[in-house]
N, C-alpha and C positions, 0 to 999 in steps of 0.2 A: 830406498827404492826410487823414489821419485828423483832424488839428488844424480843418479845415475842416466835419469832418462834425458835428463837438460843437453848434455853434449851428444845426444843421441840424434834428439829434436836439434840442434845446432847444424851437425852433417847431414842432416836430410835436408834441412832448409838449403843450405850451400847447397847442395845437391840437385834441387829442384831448378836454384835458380840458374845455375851450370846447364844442364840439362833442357832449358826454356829457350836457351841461344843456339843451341845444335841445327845447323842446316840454314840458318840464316844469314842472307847475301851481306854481307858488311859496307859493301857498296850503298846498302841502300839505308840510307837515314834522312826519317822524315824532315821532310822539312814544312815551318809554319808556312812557309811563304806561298805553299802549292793556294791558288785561286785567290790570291793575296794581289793587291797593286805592289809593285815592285819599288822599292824604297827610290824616296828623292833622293839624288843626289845634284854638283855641280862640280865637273873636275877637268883638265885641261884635255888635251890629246899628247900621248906618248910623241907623234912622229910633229904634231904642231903645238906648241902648247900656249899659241895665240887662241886658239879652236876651243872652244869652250864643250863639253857632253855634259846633260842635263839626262834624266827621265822623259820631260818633254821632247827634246830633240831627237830622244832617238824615236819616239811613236813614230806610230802612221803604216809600221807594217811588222810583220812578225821579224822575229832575228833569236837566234842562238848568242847567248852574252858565255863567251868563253874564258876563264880566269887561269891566266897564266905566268909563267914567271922564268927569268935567263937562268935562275939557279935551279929550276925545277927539271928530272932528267925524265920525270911521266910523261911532262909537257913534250920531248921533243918526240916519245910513241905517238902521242896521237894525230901528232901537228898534221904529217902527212895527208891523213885522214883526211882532214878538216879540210887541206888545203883543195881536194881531191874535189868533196863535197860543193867547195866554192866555184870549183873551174868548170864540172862536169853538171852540176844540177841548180845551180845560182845560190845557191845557201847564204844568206846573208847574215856574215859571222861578224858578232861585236867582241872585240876583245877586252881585256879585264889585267892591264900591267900590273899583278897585285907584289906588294911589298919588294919592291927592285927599283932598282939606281935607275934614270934613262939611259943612262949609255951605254949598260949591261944588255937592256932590254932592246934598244935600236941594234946594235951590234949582234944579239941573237934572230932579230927578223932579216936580218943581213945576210945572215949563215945558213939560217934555215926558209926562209923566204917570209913575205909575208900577204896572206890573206884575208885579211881584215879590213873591213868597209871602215872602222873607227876604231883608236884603240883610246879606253879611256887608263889612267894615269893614275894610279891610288898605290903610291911611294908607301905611305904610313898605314895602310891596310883600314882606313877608315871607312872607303865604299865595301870593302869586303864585309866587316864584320853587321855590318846594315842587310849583307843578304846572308849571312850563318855561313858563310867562308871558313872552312876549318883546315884546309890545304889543297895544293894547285896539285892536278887541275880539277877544276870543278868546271859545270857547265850549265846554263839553264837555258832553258827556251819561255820564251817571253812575247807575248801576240802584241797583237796591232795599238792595241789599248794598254798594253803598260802592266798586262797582268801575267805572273806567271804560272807558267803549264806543268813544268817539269824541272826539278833539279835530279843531275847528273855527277855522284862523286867519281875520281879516278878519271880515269884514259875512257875515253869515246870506244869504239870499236864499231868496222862495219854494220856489226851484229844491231849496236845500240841505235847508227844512225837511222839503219835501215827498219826497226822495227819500232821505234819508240821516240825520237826528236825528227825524223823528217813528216810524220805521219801528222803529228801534233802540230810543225808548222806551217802544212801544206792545209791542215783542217784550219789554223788560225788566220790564213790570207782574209785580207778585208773582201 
C-alpha cells in the first residue's frame, strides 16, 4: 500500500512545483544586484577604444546601462525606444557591446543609429557576467552613486519606461 503511494507523492510534488510558476512574468528575475554597488569594472569604448569606462567614471549622475549586441534582433525592438527617450526627455543611456566583434557592433549603430552617451566594450562577456547578464537585452538603471535600482530583462517598452526606469532615474538625480 505504501509502495503505491510513493509515485502518487511524486506527481503531486511535480505538480505543485508546476503549479507554483503559473502567472508568473519571466521577465522578471531577481536580481542580487538590486541596492547593491554595481560591479567594478575597466573596459575600453566600442566607438574609441583609447577612452577607457570604469565604475568611477561613469558616477556623478544617474544613467540607464543598456546591454546590447549586433547579433541580438530584441535589441533592434527596443533601440527605437531608447533612442526616442534620449532625444525627447535627455535619458542618459550607457550602452553595454556585450559579446560582439567591434565592427559588427559600429556597423550596427550605423544602421540603426546611435544613442549612447558611452558605450562600454565587453567582446568576452566578462563585464556582463559581473552584473548576472543572462542575454541581451538587458537593462539596469544605476543612480548617481554607483548603486543599482533596477534590472530590466528583455525589450524596454514605453510601458516600462514610462512607469518604472524614468520614474527611478528621475528619483535618483543628485
Amino acid at each position: 500500500m505504501l509502495r503505491a503511494l510513493i509515485p502518487l507523492a511524486v506527481f503531486a510534488l511535480i505538480g505543485l512545483v508546476l503549479w507554483s510558476g503559473i502567472g508568473k512574468d519571466p521577465s522578471i528575475l531577481p536580481s542580487t544586484l538590486i541596492g547593491s554597488p554595481a560591479p567594478e569594472f575597466s573596459a575600453p569604448d566600442l566607438r574609441d577604444p583609447s577612452r577607457i569606462h570604469s565604475k568611477a567614471s561613469l558616477g556623478g549622475a544617474p544613467y540607464l546601462l543598456n546591454v546590447f549586441a549586433s547579433w541580438c534582433p530584441s535589441c533592434r525592438v527596443e533601440h527605437p525606444i531608447l533612442d526616442r527617450y534620449v532625444r525627447e526627455r535627455g535619458l542618459r543611456l550607457v550602452g553595454l557591446n556585450w559579446k560582439d566583434d567591434a565592427e559588427s557592433g559600429l556597423a550596427w549603430l550605423k544602421q540603426f543609429g546611435d544613442p549612447y552617451s558611452e558605450i562600454i566594450y565587453d567582446p568576452n562577456g566578462r563585464i556582463g557576467i559581473d552584473f548576472g547578464v543572462t542575454a541581451a537585452p538587458e537593462s539596469f538603471v544605476i543612480d548617481a552613486d554607483g548603486t543599482v535600482l533596477y534590472k530590466h530583462i528583455g525589450v524596454l517598452t514605453v510601458e516600462d519606461m514610462e512607469t518604472k526606469v524614468m520614474p527611478l532615474l528621475q528619483g535618483a538625480t543628485p
